[in-house]
C-alpha positions in Angstrom: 210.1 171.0 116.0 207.4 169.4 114.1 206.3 170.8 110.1 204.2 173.9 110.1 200.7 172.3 109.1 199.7 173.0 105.5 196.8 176.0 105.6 193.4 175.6 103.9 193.7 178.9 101.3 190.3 180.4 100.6 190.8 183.3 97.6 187.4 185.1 96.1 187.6 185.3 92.2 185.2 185.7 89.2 184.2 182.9 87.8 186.3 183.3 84.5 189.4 184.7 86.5 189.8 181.2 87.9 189.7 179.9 84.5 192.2 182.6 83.7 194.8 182.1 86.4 194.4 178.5 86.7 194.8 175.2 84.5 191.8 173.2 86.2 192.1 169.3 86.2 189.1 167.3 87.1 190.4 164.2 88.5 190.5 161.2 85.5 187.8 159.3 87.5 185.6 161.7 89.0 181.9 161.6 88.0 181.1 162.9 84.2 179.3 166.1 83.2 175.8 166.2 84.4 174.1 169.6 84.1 171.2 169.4 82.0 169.6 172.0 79.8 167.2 172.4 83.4 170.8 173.4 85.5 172.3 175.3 82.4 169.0 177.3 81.3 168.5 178.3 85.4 172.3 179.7 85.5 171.5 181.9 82.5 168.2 183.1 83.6 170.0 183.9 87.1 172.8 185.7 85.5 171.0 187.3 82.6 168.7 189.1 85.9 172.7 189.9 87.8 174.1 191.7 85.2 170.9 194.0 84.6 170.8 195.0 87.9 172.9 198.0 87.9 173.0 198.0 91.6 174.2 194.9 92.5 178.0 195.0 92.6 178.8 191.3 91.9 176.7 187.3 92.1 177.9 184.9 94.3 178.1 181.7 92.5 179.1 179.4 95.2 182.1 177.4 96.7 184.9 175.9 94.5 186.7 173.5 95.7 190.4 172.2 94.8 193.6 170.7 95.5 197.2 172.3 94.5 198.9 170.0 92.4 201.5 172.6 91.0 201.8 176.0 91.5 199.1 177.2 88.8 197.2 174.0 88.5 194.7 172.9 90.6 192.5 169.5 90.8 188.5 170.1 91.2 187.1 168.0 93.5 183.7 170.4 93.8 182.6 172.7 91.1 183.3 170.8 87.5 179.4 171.4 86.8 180.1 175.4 86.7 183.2 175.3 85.4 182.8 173.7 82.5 179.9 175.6 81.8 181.3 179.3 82.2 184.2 177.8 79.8 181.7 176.1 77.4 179.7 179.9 77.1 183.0 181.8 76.9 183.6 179.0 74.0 179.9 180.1 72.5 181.0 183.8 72.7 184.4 183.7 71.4 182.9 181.2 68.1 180.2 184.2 67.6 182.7 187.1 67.8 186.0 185.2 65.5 184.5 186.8 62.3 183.3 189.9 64.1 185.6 191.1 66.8 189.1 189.1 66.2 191.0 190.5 69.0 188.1 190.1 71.8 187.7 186.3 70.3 191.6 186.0 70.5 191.6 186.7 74.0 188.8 184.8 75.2 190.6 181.6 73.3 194.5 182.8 75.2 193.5 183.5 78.7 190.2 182.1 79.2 190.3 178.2 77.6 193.7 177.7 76.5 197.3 178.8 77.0 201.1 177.7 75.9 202.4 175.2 77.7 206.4 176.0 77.2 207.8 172.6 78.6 205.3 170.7 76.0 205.7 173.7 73.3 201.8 173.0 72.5 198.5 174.6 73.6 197.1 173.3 76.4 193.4 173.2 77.5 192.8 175.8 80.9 189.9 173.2 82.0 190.5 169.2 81.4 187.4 167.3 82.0 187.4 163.4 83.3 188.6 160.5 81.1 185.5 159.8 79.6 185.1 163.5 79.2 187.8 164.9 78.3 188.5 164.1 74.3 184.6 165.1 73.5 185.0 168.1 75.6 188.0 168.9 73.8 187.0 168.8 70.0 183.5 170.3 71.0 185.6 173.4 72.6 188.6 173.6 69.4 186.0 172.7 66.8 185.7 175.4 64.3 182.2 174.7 62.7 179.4 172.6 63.8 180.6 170.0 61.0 183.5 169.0 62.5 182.3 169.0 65.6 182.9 165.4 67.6 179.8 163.1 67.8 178.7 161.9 70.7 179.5 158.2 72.1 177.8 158.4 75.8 175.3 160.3 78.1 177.9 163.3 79.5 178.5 163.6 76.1 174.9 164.7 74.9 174.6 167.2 77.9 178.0 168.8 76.9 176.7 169.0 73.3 173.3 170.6 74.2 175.1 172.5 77.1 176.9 174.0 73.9 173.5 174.7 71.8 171.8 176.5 75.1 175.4 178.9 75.0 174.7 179.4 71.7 171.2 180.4 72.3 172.6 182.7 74.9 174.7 184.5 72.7 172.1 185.4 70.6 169.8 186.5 73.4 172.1 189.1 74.3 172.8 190.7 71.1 169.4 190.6 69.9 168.2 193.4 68.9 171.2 195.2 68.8 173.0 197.0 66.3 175.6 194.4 64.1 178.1 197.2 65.3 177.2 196.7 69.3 177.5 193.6 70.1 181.1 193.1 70.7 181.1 195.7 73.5 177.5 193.7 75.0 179.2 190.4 74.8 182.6 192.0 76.5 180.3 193.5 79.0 179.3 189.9 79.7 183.2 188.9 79.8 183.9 191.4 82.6 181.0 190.4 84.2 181.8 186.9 84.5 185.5 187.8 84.8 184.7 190.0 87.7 181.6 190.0 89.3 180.3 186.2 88.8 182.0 185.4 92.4 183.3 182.6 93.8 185.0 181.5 97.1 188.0 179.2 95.4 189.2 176.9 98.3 193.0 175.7 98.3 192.9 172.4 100.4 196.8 171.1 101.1 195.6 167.3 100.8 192.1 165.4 99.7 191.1 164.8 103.0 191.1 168.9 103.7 189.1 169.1 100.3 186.4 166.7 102.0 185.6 168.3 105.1 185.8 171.6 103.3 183.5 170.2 101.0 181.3 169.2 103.6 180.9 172.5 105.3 180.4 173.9 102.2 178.3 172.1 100.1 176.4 169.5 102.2 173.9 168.6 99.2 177.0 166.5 97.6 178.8 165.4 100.3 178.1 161.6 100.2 179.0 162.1 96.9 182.2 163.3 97.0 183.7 161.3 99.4 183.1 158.2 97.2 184.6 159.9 94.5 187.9 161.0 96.4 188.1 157.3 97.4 188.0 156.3 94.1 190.4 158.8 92.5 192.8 158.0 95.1 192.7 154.3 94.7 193.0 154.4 91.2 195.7 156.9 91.8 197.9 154.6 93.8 197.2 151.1 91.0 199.6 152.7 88.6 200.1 150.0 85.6 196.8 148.0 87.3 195.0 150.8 86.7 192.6 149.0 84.1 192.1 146.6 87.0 191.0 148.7 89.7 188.4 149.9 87.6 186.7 146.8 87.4 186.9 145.6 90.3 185.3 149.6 91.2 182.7 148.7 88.9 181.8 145.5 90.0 181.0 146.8 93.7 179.2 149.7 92.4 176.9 147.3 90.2 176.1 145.1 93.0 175.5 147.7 95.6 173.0 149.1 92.5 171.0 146.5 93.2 170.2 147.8 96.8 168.6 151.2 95.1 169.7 153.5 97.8 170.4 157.0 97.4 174.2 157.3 98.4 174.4 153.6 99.0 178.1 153.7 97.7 179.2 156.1 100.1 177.2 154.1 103.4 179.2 150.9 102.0 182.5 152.5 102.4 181.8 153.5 106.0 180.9 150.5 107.3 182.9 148.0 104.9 185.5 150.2 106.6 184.6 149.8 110.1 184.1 145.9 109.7 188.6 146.4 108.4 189.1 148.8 110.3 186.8 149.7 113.8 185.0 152.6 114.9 185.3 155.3 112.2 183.7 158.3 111.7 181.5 158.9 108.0 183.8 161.9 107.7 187.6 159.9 108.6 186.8 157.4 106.1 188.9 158.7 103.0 192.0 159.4 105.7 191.6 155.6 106.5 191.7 154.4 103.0 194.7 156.5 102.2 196.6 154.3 104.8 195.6 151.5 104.2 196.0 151.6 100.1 199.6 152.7 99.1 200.4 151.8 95.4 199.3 148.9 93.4 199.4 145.9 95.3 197.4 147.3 98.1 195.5 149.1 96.3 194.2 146.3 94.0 193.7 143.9 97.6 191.6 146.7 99.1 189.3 146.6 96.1 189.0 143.3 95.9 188.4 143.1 99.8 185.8 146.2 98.9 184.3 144.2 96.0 184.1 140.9 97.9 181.9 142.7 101.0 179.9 144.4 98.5 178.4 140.8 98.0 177.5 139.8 101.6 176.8 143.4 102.4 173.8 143.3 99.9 172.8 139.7 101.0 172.3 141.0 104.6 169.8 143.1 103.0 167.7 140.5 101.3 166.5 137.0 103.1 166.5 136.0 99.4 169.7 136.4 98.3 171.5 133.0 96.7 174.2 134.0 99.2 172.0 131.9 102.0 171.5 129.0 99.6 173.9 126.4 101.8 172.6 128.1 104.9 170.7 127.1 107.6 166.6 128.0 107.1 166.7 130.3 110.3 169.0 132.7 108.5 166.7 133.7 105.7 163.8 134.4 108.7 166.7 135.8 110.8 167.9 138.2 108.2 164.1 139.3 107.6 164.2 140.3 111.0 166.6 142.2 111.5 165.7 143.9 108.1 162.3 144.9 109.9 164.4 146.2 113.2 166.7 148.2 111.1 169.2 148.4 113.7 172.2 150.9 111.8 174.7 150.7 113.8 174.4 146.7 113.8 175.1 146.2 110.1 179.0 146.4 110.3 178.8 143.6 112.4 176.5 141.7 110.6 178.6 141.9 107.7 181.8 141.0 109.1 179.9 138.0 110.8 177.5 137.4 106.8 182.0 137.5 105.2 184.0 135.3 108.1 181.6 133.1 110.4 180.9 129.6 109.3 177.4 128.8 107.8 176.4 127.1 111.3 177.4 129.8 113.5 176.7 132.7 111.3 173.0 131.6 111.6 173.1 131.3 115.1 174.9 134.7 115.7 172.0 136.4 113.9 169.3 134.5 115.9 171.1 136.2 118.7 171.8 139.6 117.3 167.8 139.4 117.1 167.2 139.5 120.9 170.5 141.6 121.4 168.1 144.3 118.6 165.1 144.2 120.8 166.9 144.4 123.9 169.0 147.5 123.2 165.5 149.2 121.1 163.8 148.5 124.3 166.3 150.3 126.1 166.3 153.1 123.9 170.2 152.8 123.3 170.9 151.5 119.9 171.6 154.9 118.5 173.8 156.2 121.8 177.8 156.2 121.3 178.4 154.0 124.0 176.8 151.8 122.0 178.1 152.2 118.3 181.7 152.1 119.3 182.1 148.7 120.6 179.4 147.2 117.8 182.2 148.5 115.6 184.8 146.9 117.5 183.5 143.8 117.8 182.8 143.6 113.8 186.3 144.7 113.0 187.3 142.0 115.6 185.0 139.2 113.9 186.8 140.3 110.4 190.3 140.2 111.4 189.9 137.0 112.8 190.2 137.5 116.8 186.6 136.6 117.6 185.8 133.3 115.7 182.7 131.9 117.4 179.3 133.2 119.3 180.1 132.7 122.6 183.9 134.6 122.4 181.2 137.6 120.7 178.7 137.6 123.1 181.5 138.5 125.3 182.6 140.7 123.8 179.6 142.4 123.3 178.5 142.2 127.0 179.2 145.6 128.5 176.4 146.7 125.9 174.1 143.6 126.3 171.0 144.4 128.4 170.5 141.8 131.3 167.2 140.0 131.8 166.8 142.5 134.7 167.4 145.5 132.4 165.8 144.7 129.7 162.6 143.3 132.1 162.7 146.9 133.3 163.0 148.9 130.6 160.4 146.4 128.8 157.8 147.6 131.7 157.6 151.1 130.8 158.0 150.9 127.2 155.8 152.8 124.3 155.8 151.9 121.0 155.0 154.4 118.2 155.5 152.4 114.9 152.9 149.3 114.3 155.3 147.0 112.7 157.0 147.0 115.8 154.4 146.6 118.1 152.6 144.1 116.0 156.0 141.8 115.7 156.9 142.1 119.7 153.4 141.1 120.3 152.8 138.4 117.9 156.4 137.1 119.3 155.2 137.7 122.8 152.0 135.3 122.0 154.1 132.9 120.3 156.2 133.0 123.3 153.0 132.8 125.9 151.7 129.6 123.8 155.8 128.1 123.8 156.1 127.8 120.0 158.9 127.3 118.8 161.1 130.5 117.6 159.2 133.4 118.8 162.0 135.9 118.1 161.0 135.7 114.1 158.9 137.2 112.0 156.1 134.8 112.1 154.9 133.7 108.0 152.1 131.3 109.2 149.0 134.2 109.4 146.4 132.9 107.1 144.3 136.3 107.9 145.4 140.5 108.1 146.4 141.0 111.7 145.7 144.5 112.9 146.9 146.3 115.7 144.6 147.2 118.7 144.9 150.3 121.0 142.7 149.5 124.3 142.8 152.5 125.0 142.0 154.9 121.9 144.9 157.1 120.5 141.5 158.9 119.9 138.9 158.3 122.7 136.0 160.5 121.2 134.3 161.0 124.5 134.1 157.3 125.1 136.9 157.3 127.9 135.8 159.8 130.2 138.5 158.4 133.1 141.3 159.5 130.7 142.1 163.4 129.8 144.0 164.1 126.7 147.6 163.9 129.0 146.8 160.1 130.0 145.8 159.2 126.5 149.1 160.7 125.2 151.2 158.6 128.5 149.3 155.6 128.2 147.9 155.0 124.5 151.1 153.9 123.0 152.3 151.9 126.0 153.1 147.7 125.1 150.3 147.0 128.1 147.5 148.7 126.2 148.6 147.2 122.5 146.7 144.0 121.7 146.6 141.9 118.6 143.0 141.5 116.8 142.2 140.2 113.3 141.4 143.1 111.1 137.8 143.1 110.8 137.2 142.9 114.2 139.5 146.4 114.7 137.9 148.1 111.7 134.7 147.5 114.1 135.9 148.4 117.7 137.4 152.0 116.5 137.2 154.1 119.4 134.8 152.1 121.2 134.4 152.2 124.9 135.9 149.1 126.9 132.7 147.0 127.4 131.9 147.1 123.7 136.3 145.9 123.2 135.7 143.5 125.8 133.0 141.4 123.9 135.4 141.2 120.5 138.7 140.7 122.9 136.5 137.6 124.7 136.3 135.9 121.1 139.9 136.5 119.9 142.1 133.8 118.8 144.8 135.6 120.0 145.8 134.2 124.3 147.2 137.4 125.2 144.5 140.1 123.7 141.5 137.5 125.6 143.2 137.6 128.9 142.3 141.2 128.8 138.6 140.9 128.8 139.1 138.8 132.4 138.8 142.7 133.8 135.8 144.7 134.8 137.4 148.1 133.6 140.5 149.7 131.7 142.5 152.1 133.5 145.9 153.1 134.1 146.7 150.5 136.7 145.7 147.5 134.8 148.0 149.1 131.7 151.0 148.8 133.8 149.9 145.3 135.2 149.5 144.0 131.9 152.8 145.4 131.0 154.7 143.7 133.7 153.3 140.6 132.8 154.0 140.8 129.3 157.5 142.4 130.4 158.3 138.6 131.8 157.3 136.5 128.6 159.2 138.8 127.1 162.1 137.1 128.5 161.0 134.3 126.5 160.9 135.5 123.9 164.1 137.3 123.1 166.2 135.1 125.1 170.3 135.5 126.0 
């Protein structure tokens, strides 16, 4: 019979009673301390209003999240922030009662923050904080007077200390005004409080895969987070003595993905570094992967340098500029800028397993090609459908291991998803278009293509003058198209057959004019494609669809196979 699968535990607690029950180990590489006397002051306020309402029977202080290591000690993956809080106020509390109520201050320092360890015979910390952390965290918490209190040496550091001032100010918030003799029992009343009706949901996940998908159901604001981070605590896990190592090489990705200034660029880098390795793979599968491919040092370190190696071409695909295209062909630099403009997500595995393994000469082809493949399947309206996504992933985890080695063995790879001229003819003659960069780059490649210049597929960088994008037909006719009602306008407005190219002075003009006052501008245009529509007596729908048809066969032109 196979092994009984290892349950997900979920157990409610106080706050404190975690820290009571539990030694707590943030992992030595997670993120540092980052609450902020904005986070800290808010959790005061919040409880300070709890525990005077007299009919509320406990606060709900969110989802902890954690991974048995032992039987009492558990790794945080979510919920170091409130943790460490709670334990640096209980710190606050028990410093303010030592001269006044010994045995309360006693107690606080043996259940709450510290106990015996018996197999060490020493006192051992009830909440260990991160490597960078951990030392500062630990005099500031032991210290017995602010003079021999550790001095800060980084950022966490500082919030830890002030964290520790705002507790202080706590403290004296709640006794003020009290009677010397009364504020032992107002600052217990805040211990069973926190002990008992500061509520959390404590989550037991068997592995860190478990922890992320609770985590994500949980706590979706840090999710993207998180995952990164169990990546990295796991891969620094497995380097053992190469552990000094795999933190560079860490740091080096995460410096040059830095440059990209994404939110949660780290965590997007994983996925689809990891796809280009591996194939298809969900966001949320992505720390499962890793944990098979990495086992202990020597994998471990080749994975990050793999990792830090993409991280290169993986930020070159995102700037024509990069000194990565140097040696290159010209036509990447415009190629790259293209595809940066069609934003095509579930094509950028692909381009970076093809920016990592193609040669220089074929690289720069491929991309020419994954321009037309872009507008094609954007055309279509497919690029964000599954049928889609899977084999793009394929094929780039195919290009990076080596089993597709030139364009033409890709392209074949790729053609199940390919739109054929006919398809794409087809879809291209009913097709809208709601954002102007688009439309004004399909129809400036669309002229390019009606006048046969040469590469029509790029973003053109010869305009000496503003171009501006024309609606024949108004998005907003203000009673100058009487032949259209408001349903037409919204069916045909945005349609590639009533879009036209005009330089911008002459659209600032034209506005919502009606069709004979366009039709003088359009007759003086430079541009081939908008003048051709002044050869027409009127503007209706039939002459929006005829227009389209044409411009659905130059199309071919210019996004060619």
């Amino acid at each position: 019979m196979p092994e009984p699968r290892a349950q997900i535990g979920f157990q409610e607690h106080g706050i404190a009673g975690v820290l009571r029950q539990y030694q707590l180990q943030v992992p030595p590489n997670q993120r540092e301390y980052a609450w902020t006397d904005k986070e800290v002051g808010r959790l005061f306020k919040d409880l300070t209003r709890a525990i005077a309402d007299e009919e509320s029977d406990e606060y709900f202080l969110g989802t902890l999240v954690t991974i048995p290591r032992s039987h009492d000690v558990l790794e945080v993956v979510d919920g170091q922030q409130r943790l460490a809080t709670t334990a640096i106020f209980l710190a606050e509390i028990r410093n303010y009662l030592k001269d006044k109520e010994k045995l309360i201050a006693e107690r606080i320092d043996n259940l709450f923050l510290s106990e015996i360890d018996p197999d060490k015979r020493e006192r051992v910390s009830k909440l260990t904080l991160n490597l960078d952390d951990n030392e500062f965290f630990r005099g500031m918490m032991c210290a017995e007077n602010d003079s021999v209190r550790p001095h800060p040496l980084q950022g966490s550091h500082e919030l830890i200390r002030q964290t520790f001032i705002e507790s202080r100010k706590q403290v004296a918030r709640i006794v003020a005004g009290l009677d010397v003799k009364d504020h032992g029992d107002a600052l217990n009343r805040w211990l069973k409080f926190l002990e008992h009706r500061v509520q959390v949901i404590l989550v037991k996940a068997p592995t860190g895969a478990n922890a992320y998908r609770m985590f994500e159901t949980l706590n979706d604001r840090g999710l993207k987070t998180s995952q990164a981070d169990l990546v990295k605590n796991y891969l620094f896990s497995q380097s053992g003595k190469r552990l000094n190592e795999a933190q560079q090489k860490w740091a080096r990705m995460r410096s040059t993905l830095e440059s990209l200034e994404e939110e949660d660029i780290t965590v997007t880098f994983l996925r689809q570094a990891m796809i280009a390795i591996h194939g298809h793979l969900r966001e949320e599968d992505v720390y499962e992967e890793v944990q098979k491919l990495a086992k202990g040092p020597q994998t471990s370190i080749q994975f990050l340098s793999s990792l830090e190696s993409l991280a290169a071409s993986y930020v070159a695909i995102f700037n024509p500029e990069h000194e990565k295209w140097n040696p290159y062909p010209d036509s990447m630099r415009r190629a790259i800028q293209t595809l940066n403009l069609l934003n095509i997500r579930t094509m950028r595995p692909l381009m970076l397993a093809i920016a990592a393994q193609f040669p220089l000469k074929e690289a720069s082809e491929t991309f020419q090609f994954f321009i037309s493949l872009g507008v094609r399947l954007l055309i279509a309206s497919s690029t964000s459908r599954g049928n889609v996504e899977e084999p793009l992933a394929n094929t780039a985890h195919s290009v990076f291991s080596g089993d597709v080695k030139d364009l033409p063995e890709l392209k074949k790879q790729l053609a199940s998803i390919t739109p054929s001229d006919v398809e794409f003819r087809t879809a291209f003659e009913t097709a809208t278009v709601s954002k102007a960069a688009f439309a004004r780059y399909y129809l400036r490649s669309l002229e390019m293509a009606a006048k046969k210049e040469a590469t029509p597929w790029f973003i053109p960088n010869d305009d000496k003058q503003a171009i501006n994008l024309e609606h024949v037909l108004p998005e907003r006719p203000e009673g100058n198209w009487p032949k259209f009602d408001d349903e037409k306008v919204r069916g045909y407005s945005k349609r590639i057959g009533n879009l036209a190219l005009l330089l911008a002075k002459s659209n600032s003009d034209l506005k919502s004019s009606d069709f004979k006052t366009k039709r003088a501008v359009y007759r003086n245009t430079p541009y081939v494609l908008t003048s051709q529509i002044a050869g027409v007596n009127e503007w209706d729908e039939h002459q929006i669809v005829k227009r389209q048809k044409g411009l659905a066969e130059i199309a071919l032109l210019a996004w060619p196979l």
